[in-house]
GUZA-297878 format. One record per residue: x, y, z of N, C-alpha, C in turn; residue in three letters. Coordinates in steps of 0.001 Angstrom, whole numbers, padded with zeros to 6 digits, always signed. Atoms other than C-alpha are relative to their C-alpha. Layout:
# GUZA-297878
XYZXYZXYZALA/...
END
This chain:
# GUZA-297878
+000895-000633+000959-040036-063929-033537-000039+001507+000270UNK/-000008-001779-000296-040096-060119-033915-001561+000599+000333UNK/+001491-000737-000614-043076-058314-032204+000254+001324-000696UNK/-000101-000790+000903-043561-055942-034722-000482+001824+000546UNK/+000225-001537-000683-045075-052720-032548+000933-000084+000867UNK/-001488-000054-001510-042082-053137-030010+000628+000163-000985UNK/-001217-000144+001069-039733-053256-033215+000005+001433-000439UNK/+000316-001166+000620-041591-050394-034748+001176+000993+001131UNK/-000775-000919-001010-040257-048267-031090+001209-000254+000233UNK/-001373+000093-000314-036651-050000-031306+000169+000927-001236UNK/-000155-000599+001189-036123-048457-034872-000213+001274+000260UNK/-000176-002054+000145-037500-044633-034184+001116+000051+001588UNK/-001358-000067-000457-034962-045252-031150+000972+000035-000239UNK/-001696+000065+000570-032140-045982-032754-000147+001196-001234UNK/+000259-001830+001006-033327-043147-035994-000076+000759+001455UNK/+000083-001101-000747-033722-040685-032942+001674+000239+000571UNK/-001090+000341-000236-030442-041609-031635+001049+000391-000752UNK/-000770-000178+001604-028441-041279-035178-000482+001559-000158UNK/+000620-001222+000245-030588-037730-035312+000908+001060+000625UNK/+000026-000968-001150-028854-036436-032328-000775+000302+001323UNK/+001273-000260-001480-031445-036908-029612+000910-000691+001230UNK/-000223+000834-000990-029935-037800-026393-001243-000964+000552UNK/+000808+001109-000821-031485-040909-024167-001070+000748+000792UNK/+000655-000861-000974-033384-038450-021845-000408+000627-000890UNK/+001138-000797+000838-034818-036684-024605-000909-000883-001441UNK/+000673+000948+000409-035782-039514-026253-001053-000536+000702UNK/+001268+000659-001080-037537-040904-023439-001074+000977+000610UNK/+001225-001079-000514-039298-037832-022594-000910+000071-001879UNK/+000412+000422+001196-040373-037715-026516-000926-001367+000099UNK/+001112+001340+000067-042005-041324-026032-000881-000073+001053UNK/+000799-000262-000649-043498-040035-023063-000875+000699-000712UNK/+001749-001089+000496-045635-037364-024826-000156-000914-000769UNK/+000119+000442+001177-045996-039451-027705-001514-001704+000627UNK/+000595+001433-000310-047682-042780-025147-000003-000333-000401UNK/-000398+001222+000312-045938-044838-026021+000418-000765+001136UNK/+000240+000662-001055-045986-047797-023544+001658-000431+000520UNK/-001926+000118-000277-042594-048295-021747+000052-001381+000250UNK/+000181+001770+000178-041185-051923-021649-000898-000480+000804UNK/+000927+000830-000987-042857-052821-018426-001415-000083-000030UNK/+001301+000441+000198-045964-051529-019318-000922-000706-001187UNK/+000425+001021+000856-045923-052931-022486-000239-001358+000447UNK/+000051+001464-000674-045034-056366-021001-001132-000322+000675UNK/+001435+000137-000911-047814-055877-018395-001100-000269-000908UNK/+001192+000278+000973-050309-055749-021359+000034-000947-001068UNK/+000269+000832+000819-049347-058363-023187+000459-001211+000865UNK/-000318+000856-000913-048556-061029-020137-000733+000430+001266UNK/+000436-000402-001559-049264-061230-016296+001449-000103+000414UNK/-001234-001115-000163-045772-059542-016331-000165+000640+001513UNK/-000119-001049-000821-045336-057993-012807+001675+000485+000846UNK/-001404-000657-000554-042321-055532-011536-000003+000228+001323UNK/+000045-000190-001427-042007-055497-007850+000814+001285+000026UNK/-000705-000589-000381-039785-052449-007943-000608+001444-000525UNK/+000639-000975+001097-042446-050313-009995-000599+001087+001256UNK/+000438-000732-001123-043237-046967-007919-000821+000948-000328UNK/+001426-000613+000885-045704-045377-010336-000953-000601-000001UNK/+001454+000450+000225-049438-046459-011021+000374-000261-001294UNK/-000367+000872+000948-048114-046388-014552+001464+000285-000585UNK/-001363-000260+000664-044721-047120-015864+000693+001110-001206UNK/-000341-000695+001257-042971-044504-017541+001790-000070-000483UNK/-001318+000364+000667-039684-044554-020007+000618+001171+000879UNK/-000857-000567-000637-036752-043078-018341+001277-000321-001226UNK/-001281-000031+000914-033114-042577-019704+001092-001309+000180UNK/-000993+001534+000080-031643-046046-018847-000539-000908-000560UNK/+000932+000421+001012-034364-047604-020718+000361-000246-001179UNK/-000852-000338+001305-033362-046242-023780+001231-000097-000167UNK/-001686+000871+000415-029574-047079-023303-000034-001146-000002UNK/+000086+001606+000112-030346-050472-022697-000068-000630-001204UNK/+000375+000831+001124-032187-051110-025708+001096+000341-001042UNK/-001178-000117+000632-029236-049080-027555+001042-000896-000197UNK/-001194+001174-000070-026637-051448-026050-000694-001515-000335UNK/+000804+001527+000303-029088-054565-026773+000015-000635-001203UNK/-000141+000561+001384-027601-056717-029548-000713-001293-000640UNK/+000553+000323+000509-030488-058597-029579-000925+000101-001085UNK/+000608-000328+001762-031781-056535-032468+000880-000201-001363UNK/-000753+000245+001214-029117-057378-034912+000088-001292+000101UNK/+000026+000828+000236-029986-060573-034331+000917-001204+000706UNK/-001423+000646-000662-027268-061559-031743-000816-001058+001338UNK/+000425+000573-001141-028533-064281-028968+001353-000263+001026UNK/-001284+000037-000876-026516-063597-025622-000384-000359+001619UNK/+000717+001002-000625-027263-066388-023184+001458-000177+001358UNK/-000843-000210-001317-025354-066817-019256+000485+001170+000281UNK/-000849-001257-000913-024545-063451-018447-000330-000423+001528UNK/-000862+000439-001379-024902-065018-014634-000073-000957+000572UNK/+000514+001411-000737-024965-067749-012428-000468-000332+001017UNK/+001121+000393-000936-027227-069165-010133+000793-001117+000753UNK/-000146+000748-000919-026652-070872-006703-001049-000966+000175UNK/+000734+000493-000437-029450-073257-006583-000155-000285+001512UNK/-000027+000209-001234-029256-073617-002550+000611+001303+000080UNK/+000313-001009-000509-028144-070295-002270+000001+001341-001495UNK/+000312-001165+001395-030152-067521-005152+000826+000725+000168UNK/-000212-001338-000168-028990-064507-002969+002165-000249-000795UNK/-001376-000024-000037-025367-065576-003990-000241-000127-001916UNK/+000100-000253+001703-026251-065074-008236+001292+000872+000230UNK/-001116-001460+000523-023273-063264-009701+000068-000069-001439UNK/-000260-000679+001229-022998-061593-012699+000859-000527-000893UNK/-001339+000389+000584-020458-062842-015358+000613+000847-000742UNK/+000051-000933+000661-018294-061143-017257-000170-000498-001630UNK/-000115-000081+000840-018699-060775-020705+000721-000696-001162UNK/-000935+001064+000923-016241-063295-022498-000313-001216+000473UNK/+000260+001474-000562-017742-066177-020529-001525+000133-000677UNK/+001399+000713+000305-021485-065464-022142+000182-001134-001252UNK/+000073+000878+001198-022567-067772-024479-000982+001138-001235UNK/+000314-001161+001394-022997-065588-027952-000269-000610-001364UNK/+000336+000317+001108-024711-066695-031046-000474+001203-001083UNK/+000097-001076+000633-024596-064051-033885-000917-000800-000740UNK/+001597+000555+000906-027726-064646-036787-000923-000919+000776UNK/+001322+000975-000663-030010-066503-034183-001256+000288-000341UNK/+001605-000453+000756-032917-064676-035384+000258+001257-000749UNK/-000108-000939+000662-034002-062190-037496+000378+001353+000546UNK/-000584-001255-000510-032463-058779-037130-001229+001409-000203UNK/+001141-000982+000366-034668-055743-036924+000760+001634-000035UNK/-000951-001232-000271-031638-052968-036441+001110-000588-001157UNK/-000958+000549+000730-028939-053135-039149+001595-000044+000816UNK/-001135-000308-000702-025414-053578-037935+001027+000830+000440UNK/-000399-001642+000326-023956-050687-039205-000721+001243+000314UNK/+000364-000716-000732-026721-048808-037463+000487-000288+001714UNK/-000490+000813-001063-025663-050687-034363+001232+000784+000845UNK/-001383-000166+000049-022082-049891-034390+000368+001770+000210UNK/+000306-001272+000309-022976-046251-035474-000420+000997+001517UNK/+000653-000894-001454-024952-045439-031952+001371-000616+000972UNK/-000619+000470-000949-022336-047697-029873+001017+000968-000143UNK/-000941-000767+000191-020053-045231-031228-000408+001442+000980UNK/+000782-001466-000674-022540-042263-030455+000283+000372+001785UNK/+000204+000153-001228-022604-043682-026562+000857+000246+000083UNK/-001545-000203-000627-018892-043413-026472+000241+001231+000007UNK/-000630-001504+000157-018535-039710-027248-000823+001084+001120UNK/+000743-001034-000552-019293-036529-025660-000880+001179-000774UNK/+000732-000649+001146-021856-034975-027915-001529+001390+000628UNK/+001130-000990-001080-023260-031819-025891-000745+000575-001051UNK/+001267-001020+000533-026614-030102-027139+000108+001096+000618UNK/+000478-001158-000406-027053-026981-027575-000974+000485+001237UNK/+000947-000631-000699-029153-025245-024774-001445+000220-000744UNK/+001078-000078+000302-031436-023970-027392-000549-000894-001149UNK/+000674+000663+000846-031830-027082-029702-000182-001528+000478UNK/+000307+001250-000197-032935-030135-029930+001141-001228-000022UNK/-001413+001350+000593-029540-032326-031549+001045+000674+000395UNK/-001436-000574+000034-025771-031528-031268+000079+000913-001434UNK/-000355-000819+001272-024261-029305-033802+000409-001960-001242UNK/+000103+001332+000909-023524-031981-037061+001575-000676+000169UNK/-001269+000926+000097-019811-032797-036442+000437-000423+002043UNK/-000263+000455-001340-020355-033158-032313+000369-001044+000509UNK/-000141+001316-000339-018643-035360-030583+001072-000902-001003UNK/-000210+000670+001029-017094-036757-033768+001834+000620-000230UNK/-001504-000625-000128-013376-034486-033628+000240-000024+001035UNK/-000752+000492-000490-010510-035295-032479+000824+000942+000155UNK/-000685-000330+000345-007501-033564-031446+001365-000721-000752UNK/-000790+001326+000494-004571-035467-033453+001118-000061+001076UNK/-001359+000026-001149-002063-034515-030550-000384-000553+001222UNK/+000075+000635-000848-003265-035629-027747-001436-000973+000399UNK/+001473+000406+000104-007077-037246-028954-001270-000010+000315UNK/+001075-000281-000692-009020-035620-026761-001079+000983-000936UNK/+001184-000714+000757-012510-034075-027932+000544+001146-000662UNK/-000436-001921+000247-012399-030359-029701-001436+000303+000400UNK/+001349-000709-000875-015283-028314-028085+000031+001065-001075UNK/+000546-001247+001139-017101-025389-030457+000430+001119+000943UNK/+000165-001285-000814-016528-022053-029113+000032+001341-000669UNK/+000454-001482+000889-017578-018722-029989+000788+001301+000566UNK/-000895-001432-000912-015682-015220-029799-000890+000679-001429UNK/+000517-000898+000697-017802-012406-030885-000873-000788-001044UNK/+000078+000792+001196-018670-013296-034568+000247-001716-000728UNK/-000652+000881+000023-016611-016199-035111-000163-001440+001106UNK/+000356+000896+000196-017052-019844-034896+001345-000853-000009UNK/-001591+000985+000428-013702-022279-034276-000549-001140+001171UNK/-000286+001750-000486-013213-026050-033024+000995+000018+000816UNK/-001097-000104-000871-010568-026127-029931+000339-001032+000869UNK/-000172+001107-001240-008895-028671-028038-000164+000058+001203UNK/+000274-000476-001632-010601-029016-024686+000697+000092+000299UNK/-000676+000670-001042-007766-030351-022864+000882+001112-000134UNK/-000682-001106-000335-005877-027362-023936-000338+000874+000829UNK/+000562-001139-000347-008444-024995-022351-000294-000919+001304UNK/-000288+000035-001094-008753-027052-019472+000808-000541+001461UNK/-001665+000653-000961-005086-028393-018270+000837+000565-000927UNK/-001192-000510+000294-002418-026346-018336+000961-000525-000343UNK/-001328+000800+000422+000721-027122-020251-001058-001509-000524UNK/-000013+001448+000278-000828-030449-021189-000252-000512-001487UNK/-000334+000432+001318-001551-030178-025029+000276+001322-000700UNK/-000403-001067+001352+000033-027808-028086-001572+000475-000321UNK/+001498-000539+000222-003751-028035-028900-000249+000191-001607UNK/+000504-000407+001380-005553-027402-032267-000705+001123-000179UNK/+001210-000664-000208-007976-024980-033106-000291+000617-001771UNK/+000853-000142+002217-010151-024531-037150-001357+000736-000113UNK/+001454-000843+000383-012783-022253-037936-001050-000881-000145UNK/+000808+000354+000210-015899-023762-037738-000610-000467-001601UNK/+000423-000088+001391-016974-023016-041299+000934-001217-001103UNK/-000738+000557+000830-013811-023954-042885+000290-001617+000116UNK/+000070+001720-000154-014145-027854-041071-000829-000311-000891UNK/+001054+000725+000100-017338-028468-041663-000397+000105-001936UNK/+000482-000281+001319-017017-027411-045611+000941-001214-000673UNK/-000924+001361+000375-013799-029792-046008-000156-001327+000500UNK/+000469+001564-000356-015149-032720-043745-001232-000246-001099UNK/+001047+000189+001029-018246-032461-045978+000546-000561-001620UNK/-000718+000539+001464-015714-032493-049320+000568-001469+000091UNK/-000661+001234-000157-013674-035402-048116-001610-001707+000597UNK/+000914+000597-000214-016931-037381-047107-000531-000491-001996UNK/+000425+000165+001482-018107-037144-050817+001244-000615-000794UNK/-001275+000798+000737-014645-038165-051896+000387-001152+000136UNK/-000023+001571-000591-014664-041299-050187-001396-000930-000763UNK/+000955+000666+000806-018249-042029-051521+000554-000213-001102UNK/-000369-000120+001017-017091-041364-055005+001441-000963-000609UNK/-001441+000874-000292-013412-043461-053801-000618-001401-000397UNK/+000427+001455-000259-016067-046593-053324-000186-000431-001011UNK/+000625+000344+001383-018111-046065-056567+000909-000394-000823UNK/-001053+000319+000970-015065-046130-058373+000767-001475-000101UNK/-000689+000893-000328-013219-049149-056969-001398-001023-000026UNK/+001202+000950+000886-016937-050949-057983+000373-000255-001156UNK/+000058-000085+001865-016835-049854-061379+001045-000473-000201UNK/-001027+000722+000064-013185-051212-061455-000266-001137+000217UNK/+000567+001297+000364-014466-054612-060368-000878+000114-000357UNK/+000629+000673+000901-017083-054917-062595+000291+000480-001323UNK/-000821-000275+001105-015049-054014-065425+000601-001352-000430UNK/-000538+001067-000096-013532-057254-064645+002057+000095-000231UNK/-001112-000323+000554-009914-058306-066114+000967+000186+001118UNK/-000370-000628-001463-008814-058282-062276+001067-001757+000110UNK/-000777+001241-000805-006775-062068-062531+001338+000221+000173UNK/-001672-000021-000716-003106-060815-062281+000146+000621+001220UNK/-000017-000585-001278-004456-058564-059334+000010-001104+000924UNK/-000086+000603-001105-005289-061468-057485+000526-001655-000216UNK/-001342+001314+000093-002480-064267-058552+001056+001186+001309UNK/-001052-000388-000385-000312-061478-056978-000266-000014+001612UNK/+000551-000148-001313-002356-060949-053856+000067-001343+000615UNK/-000579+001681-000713-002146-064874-053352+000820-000290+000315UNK/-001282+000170-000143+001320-064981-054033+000270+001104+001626UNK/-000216-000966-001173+001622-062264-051060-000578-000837+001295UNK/+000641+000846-000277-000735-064419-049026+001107-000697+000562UNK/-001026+001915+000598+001448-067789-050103+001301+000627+001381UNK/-001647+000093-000184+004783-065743-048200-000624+000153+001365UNK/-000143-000410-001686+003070-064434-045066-000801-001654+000830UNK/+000464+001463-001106+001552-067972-043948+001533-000665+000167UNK/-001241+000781-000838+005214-069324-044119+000480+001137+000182UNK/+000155-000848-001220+006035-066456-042242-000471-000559+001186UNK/+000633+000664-001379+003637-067498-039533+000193-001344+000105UNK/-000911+001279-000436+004758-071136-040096+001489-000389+000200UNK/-000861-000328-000350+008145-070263-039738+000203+000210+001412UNK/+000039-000283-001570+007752-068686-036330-001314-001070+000869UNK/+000067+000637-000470+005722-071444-035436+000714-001514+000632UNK/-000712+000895-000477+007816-073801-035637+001828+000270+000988UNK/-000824-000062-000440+010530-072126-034043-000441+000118+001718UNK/+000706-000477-001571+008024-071436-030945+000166-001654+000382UNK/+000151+001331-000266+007673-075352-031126+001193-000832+000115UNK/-001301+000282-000774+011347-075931-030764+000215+000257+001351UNK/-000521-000791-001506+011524-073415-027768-000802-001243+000797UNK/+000898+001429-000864+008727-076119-026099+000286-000792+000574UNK/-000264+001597+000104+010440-079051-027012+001104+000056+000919UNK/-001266+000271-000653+013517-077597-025407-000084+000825+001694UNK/+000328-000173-001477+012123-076830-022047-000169-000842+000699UNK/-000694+001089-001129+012251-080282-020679+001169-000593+000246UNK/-001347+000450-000255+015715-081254-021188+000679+001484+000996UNK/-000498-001486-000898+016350-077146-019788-000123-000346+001433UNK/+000465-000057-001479+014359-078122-016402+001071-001543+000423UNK/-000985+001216-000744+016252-082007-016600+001418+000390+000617UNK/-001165-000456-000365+019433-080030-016377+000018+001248+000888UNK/-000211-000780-000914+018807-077988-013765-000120+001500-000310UNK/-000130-001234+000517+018553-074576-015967-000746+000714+000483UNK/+001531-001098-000640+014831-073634-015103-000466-001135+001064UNK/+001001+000889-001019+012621-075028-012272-000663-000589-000500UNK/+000990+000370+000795+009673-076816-013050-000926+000913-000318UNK/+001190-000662-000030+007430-074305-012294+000247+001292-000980UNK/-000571-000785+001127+009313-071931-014536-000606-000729-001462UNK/+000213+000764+001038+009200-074669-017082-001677+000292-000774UNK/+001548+000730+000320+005342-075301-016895-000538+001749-000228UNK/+000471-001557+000364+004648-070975-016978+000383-000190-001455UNK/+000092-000440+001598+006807-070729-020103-000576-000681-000871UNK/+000885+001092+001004+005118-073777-021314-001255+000598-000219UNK/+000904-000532-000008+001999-072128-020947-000258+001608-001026UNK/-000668-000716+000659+003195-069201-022418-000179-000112-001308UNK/+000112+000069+000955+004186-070056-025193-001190-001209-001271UNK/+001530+000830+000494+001011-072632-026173-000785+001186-000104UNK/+001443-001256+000602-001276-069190-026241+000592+000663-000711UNK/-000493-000783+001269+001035-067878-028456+000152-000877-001561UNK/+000061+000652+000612+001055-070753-030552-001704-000544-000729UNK/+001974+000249+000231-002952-070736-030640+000270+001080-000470UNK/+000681-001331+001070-002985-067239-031715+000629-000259-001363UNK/-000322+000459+001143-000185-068193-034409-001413-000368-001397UNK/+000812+001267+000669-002358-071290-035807-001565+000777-000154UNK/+001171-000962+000155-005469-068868-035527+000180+001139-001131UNK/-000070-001225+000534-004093-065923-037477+000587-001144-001323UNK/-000493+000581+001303-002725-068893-039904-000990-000509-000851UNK/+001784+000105+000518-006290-070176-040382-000149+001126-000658UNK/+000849-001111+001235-007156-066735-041476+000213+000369-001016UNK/-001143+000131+001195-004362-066746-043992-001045-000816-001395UNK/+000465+001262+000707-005652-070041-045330-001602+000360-000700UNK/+001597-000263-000129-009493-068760-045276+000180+001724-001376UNK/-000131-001394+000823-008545-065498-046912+000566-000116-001970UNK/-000367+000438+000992-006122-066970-049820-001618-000657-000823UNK/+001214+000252+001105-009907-069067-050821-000475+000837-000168UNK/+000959-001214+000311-011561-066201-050737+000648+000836-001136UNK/-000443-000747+000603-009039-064431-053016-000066-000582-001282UNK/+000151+000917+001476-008811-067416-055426-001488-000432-000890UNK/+001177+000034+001285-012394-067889-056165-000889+000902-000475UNK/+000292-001765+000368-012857-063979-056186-001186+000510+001184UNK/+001140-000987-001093-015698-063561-053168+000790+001344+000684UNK/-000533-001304-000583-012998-061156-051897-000534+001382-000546UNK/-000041-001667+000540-014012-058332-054467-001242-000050-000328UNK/+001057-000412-000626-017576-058704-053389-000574+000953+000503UNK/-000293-001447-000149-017072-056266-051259-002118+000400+000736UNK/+001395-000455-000038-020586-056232-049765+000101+001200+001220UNK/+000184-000994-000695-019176-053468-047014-000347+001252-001003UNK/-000129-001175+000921-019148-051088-050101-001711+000128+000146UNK/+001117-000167+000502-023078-051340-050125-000702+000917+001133UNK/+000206-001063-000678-023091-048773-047002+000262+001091-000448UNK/+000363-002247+000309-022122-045650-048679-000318-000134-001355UNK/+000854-000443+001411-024245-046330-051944-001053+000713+000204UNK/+001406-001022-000151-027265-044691-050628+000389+001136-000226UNK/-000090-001535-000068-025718-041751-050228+000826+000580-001214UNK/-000394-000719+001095-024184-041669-053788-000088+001192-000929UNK/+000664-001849+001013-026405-038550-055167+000002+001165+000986UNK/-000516-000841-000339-025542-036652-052452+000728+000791+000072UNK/-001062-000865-000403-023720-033563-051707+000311+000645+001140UNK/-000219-000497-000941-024341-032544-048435-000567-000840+001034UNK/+000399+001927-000836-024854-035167-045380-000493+001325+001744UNK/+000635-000591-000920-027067-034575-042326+000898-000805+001438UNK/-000432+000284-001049-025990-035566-038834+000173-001695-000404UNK/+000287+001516+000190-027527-039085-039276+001116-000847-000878UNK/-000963+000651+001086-025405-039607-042483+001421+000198+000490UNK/-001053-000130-000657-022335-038465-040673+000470-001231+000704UNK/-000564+001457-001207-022174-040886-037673+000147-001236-000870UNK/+000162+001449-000120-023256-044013-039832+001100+000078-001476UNK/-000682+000445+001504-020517-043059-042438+001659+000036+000601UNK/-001528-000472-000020-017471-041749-040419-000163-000366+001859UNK/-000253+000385-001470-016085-043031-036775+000818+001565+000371UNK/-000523-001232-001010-013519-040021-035661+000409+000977-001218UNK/-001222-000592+000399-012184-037128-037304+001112+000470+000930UNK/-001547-000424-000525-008521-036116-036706+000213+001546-000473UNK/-000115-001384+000148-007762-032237-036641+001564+000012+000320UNK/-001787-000327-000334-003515-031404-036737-000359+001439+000545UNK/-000352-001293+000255-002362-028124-035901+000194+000813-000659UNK/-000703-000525+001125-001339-027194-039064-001297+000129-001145UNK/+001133+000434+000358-005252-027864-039743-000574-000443-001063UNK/+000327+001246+001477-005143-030834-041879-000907-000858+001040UNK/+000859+001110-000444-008100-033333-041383+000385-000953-000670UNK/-000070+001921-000018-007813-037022-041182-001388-000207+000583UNK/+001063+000463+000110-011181-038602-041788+000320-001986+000284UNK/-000150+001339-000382-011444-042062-039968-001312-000685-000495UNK/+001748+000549+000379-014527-043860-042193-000161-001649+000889UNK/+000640+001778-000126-016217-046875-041488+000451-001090-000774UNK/-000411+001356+001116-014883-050348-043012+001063+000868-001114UNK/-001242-000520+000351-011719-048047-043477+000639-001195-000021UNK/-000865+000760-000033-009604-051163-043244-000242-001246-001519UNK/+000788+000685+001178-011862-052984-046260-000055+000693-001066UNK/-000272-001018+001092-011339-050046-048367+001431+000135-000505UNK/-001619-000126+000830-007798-049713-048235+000989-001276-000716UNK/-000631+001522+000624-007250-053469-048732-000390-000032-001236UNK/+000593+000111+001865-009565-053518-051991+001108+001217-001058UNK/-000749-001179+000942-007464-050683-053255+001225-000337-000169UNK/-001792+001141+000191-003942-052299-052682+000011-001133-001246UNK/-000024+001260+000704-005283-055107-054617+000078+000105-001435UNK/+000188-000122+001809-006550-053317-057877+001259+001080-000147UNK/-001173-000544+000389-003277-051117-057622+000679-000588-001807UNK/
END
């Protein structure tokens, strides 16, 4: 069940977050603000106690606030054994990793959207330095790329002037060609190409609901129809190689233990096959009774359809990296880029 004043403080976390606020200035923010930090929340609504607590009263700190960042129990995710217990001996608990929890996505209601989610996990990954004298990063921090060797571009100032530069040029020698774009002139064309993509989505709507879309997707089936025998093709040739690894080991060719590796072998390649052939199969219904051009990722950049100019916030939760060349062409990496370019192949 969602505890609705604890939800209230996950939400201006994650908005503060999307703003530009680092973790440490977030948590000092919910300090002035008293607001109760988990433990002492907990304490007041249980007989909750922290043996490790070294204050009189608990206050938020900056691992706090990453936690609840990385915590995909607000989108609704339940993530159950991260470790295991010795009953006869506790002190011997260990940790698990991560592909052994047990993970249930929609277990409860969500109180963070996913695409805000995704948006900060992104945020955590970058290096997004603040200014000295402000509060947020500049609006494209953190967010460029160099395209030559992918490392960050850092702002830097000479005199007047305002340009984007590949760290790694400025601090390893010889190690990249490097980029470097006027400040102004990015941030006026990432802004254009942002609106062009909105405007890319609206359009490829209004195209499906125009309708008149059934030879688009007889053809897209038929495409479909060739790449599953494709993948049943090379399954069954994996399932020859198999068959002909015990008469190989009867005749002396391979060992056993050879035998029983490539056997192994090739069975997880035969699961991913039969997995990626499922999705074939799963995808073709989806194409034939039209949920494909649904399309409910498109319903992230409708908000921002009457826009023309996008704030930090709208940045992160619309675009993962830009790419900067030398020759200073941008490549804009959006969100549910891979769901965009498929819908567009289709109504070609």
């Amino acid at each position: 069940m969602v505890d609705e004043p604890a939800a209230s403080v996950v939400r201006d976390i994650f908005l503060w977050r999307l703003e530009g606020l680092s973790a440490d200035k977030i948590a000092k923010r919910l300090n002035r603000m008293g607001v109760p930090s988990p433990t002492e929340y907990k304490q007041g609504i249980s007989n909750y106690t922290c043996h490790f607590q070294k204050r009189d009263k608990p206050v938020w700190f900056a691992r706090a606030v990453i936690r609840i960042l990385q915590n995909r129990v607000y989108i609704g995710t339940l993530e159950q054994g991260k470790s295991k217990t010795n009953p006869l001996y506790p002190e011997l608990t260990k940790q698990l990793p991560e592909s052994e929890w047990a993970v249930k996505e929609n277990a409860h209601e969500a109180i963070i959207s996913k695409e805000c989610f995704e948006a900060v996990g992104r945020l955590l990954k970058t290096d997004a330095r603040t200014p000295p004298d402000q509060d947020s990063p500049y609006l494209f921090s953190g967010l460029i790329r160099c395209a030559a060797c992918g490392n960050t571009l850092i702002r830097k100032t000479v005199g007047k002037y305002h340009y984007y530069c590949c760290s790694l040029a400025k601090t390893v020698k010889g190690g990249c060609i490097g980029c470097q774009i006027p400040v102004e002139a990015f941030d006026f064309r990432a802004q254009e190409m942002i609106r062009e993509r909105i405007e890319s989505v609206t359009a490829l709507l209004e195209q499906i609901a125009a309708g008149n879309l059934e030879d688009n997707l007889r053809k897209e089936t038929e495409r479909l129809r060739e790449a599953i025998q494709a993948e049943e093709a090379i399954i069954e040739r994996k399932q020859a190689v198999i068959r002909s690894l015990e008469p190989s080991m009867r005749d002396g060719i391979i060992t056993q233990k050879e035998a029983a590796e490539l056997c192994t072998d090739f069975e997880a390649e035969l699961t991913a096959l039969e997995q990626k052939r499922h999705g074939l199969l799963e995808h073709i219904r989806r194409v034939q009774d039209g949920t494909v051009l649904q399309c409910k990722w498109a319903e992230h950049f409708m908000p921002y359809a009457s826009q023309t100019t996008f704030s930090r916030k709208d940045i992160v939760m619309l675009v993962e990296t830009i790419f900067v060349n030398r020759d200073k062409h941008i490549e804009v990496c959006f969100v549910h880029e891979q769901e965009f370019q498929y819908i567009r192949k289709i109504l070609k």
